[in-house]
N, C-alpha and C positions, 0 to 999 in steps of 0.2 A: 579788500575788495572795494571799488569803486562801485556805487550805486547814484545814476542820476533820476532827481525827480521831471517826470515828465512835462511839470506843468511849470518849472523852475525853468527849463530848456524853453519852453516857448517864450517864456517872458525875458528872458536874455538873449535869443531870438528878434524879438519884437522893439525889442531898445537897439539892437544892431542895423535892423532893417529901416529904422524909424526916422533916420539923420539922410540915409540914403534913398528915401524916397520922397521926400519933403528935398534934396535938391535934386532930383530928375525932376519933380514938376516945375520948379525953377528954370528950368532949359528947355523944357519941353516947348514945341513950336504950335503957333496958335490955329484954329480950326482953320482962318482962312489959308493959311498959308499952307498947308495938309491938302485944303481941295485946288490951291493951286500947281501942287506937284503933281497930282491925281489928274487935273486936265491936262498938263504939260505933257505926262504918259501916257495919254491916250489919244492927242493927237499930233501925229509924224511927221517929219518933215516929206517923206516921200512914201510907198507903201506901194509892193506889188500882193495882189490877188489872186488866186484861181479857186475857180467851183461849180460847182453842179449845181443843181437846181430838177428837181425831179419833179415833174407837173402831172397828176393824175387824170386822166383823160376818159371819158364813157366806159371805165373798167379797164382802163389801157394805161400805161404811163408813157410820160417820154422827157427825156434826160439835156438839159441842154447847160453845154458845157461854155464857161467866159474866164479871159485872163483880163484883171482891171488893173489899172497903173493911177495911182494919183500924187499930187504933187499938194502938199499944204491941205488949205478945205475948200478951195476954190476950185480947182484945177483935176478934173478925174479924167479917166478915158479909158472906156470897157468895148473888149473885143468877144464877141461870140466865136466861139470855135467848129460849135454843132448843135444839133443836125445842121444837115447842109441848109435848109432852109431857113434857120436862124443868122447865117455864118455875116459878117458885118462889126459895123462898129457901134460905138452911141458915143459921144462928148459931150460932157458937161464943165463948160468953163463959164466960172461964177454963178449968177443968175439966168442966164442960155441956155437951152439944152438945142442940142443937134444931132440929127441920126442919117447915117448913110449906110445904105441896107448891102446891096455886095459892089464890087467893082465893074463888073457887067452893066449893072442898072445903073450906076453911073447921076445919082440924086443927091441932092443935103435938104434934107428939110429940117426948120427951124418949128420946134414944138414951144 
């Protein structure tokens, strides 16, 4: 009958593991380059949006719904869907921001 000592197993164990992780940090990629992957993933080259937005009112809510499109980090453009009284656009290209409220009123105003 085989009997292993438990504490024999960890230290043959620990000599196994010991070679192999002394060369992972060998390869291992450096912090900057980790948050440069991390920034690369988090900003897209293009990106569509939809959502809500629920605005609590004198005990009342109300819901207003936008589909947004952007391109890179310069380039966005958010459409309101509802309420009707929201319904329009807003642009923001670069530094500019511009808003044209519906097609009726027929304005651009530069904010």
């Amino acid at each position: 009958m085989l009997t292993l000592n438990l504490s024999k197993m960890k230290n043959m164990m620990f000599l196994f593991l010991l070679p192999a992780m002394i060369l992972a940090q060998e390869n291992a990629p450096s912090p900057e380059t980790i948050l440069k992957k991390v920034d690369d993933n988090m900003i897209s080259k293009t990106s569509i949006t939809e959502s809500q937005m629920v605005i609590p009112v004198l005990g009342n809510s109300r819901t207003v719904t936008s589909k947004g499109y952007a391109k890179g980090e310069e380039t966005a453009f958010t459409e309101y869907l509802a309420p009707a009284r929201e319904k329009g656009t807003f642009f923001s290209i670069g530094k500019s921001i511009m808003s044209s409220m519906t097609m009726r009123s027929a304005f651009v105003r530069r904010l």
